[in-house]
DRENDO-1510 file (C-alpha; in Angstrom, 1 decimal, always signed):
<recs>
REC; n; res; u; v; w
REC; 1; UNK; +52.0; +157.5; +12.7 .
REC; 2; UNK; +49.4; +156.3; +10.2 .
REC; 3; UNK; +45.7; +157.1; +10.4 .
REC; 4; UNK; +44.0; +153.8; +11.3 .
REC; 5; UNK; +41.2; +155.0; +8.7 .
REC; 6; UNK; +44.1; +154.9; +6.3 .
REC; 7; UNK; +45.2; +151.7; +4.0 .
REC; 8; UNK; +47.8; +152.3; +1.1 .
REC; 9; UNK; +47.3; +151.8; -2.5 .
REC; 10; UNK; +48.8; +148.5; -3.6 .
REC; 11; UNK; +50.3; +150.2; -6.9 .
REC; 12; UNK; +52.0; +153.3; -5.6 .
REC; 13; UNK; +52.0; +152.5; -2.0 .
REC; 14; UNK; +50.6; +156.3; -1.3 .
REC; 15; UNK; +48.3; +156.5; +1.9 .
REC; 16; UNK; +44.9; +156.9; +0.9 .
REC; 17; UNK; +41.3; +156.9; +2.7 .
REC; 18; UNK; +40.2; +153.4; +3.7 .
REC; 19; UNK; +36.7; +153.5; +1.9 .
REC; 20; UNK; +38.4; +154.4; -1.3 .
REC; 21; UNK; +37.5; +152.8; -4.1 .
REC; 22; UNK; +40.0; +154.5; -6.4 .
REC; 23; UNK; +43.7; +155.8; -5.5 .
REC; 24; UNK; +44.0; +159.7; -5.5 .
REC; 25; UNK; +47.4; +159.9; -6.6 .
REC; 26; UNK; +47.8; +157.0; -9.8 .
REC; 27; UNK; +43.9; +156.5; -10.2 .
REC; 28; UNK; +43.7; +152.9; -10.1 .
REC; 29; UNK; +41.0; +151.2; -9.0 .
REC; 30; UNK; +41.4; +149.1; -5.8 .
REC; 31; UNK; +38.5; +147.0; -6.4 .
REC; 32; UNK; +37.9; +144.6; -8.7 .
REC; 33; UNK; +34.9; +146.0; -11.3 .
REC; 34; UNK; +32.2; +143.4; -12.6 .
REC; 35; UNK; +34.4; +141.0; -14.8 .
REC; 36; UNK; +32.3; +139.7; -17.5 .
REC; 37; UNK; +32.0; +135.5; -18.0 .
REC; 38; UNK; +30.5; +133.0; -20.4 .
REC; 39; UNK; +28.0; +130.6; -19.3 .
REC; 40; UNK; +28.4; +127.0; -19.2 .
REC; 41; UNK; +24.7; +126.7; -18.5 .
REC; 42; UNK; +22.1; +127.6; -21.3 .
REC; 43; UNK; +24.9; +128.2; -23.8 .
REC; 44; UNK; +24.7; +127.7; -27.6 .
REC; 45; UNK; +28.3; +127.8; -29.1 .
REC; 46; UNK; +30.5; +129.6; -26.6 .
REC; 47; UNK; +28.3; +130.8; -23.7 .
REC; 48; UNK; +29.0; +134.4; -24.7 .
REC; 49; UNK; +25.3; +135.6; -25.1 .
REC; 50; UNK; +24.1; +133.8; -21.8 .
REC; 51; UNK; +26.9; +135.4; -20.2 .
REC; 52; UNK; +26.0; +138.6; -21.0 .
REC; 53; UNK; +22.3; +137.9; -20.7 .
REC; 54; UNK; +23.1; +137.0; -17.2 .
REC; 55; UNK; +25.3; +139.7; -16.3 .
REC; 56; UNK; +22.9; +142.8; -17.6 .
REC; 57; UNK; +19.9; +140.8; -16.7 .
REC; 58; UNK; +18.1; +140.5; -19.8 .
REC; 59; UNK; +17.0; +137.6; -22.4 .
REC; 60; UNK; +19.4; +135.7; -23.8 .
REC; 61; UNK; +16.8; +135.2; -26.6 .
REC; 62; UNK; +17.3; +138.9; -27.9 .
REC; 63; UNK; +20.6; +138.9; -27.3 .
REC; 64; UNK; +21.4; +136.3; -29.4 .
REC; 65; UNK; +19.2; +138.2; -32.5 .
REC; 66; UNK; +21.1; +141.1; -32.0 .
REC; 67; UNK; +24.2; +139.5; -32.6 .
REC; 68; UNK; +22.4; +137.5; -35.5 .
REC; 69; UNK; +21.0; +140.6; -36.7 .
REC; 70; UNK; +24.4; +142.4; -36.6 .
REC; 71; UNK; +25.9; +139.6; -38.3 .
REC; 72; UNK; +23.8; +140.1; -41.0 .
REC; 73; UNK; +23.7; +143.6; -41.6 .
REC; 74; UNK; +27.5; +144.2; -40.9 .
REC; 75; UNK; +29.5; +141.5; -40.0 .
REC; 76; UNK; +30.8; +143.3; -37.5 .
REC; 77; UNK; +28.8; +141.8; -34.9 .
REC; 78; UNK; +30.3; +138.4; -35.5 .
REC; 79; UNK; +34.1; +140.0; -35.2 .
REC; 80; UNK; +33.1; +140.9; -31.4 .
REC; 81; UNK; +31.5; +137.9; -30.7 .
REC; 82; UNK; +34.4; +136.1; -31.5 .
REC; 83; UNK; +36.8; +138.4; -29.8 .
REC; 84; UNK; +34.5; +138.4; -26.7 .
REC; 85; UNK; +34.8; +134.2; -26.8 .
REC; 86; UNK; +38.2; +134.8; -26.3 .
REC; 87; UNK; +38.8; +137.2; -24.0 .
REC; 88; UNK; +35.6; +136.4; -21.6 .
REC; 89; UNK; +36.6; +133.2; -19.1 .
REC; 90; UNK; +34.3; +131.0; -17.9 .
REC; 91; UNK; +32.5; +131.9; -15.1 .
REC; 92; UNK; +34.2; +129.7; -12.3 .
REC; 93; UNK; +31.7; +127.1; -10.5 .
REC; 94; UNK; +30.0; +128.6; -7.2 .
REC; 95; UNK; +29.9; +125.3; -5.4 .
REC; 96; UNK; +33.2; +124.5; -5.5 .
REC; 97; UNK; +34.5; +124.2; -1.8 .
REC; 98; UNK; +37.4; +126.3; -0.8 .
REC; 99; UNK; +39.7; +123.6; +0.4 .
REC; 100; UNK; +39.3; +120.3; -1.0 .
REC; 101; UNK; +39.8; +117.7; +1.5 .
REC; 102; UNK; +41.4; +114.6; +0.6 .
REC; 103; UNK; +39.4; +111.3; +0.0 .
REC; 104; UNK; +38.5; +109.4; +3.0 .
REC; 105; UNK; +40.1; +105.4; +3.1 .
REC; 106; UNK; +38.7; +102.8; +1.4 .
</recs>
């Protein structure tokens, strides 16, 4: 009988402790980490910096001059930028309603 402190891991199906936060036997994480978004408010070209800026809690400002900065010196910097605008989603809107009800009669 299974331990009702017990849940199983959704990609090996092993029993495992129901506070884990990480599977003991395949080590995958069970919860989702911090994904990282672009903005669609405050953003420039792509919302990457205020995405970031809002996600490590810093200033968008210096940011934006380190990636300037990089640019400059290296080049570099604009090769992850531009990978980061396209793997980073938007971030989706937070007052969306869950269930959208359908219009009332005219």
């Amino acid at each position: 009988m299974p331990d009702p402190a017990a849940k199983r891991c959704p990609y090996c199906a092993e029993e495992i402790r129901a506070e884990a936060v990480k599977c003991r036997y395949c080590g995958s994480l069970l919860e989702p980490g911090r994904t990282w978004f672009r903005s669609r408010e405050g953003k420039m070209i792509a919302g990457v910096c205020a995405g970031l800026a809002e996600q490590f809690a810093i200033s968008v400002t210096i940011l934006r001059l380190a990636f300037v900065l990089g640019t400059l010196v290296s080049g570099f910097a604009l090769i992850i930028y531009l990978v980061l605008w396209v793997v980073m989603p938007y971030r989706p809107p937070r007052d969306v309603p869950a269930v959208r009800s359908a219009p009332p009669p005219p």
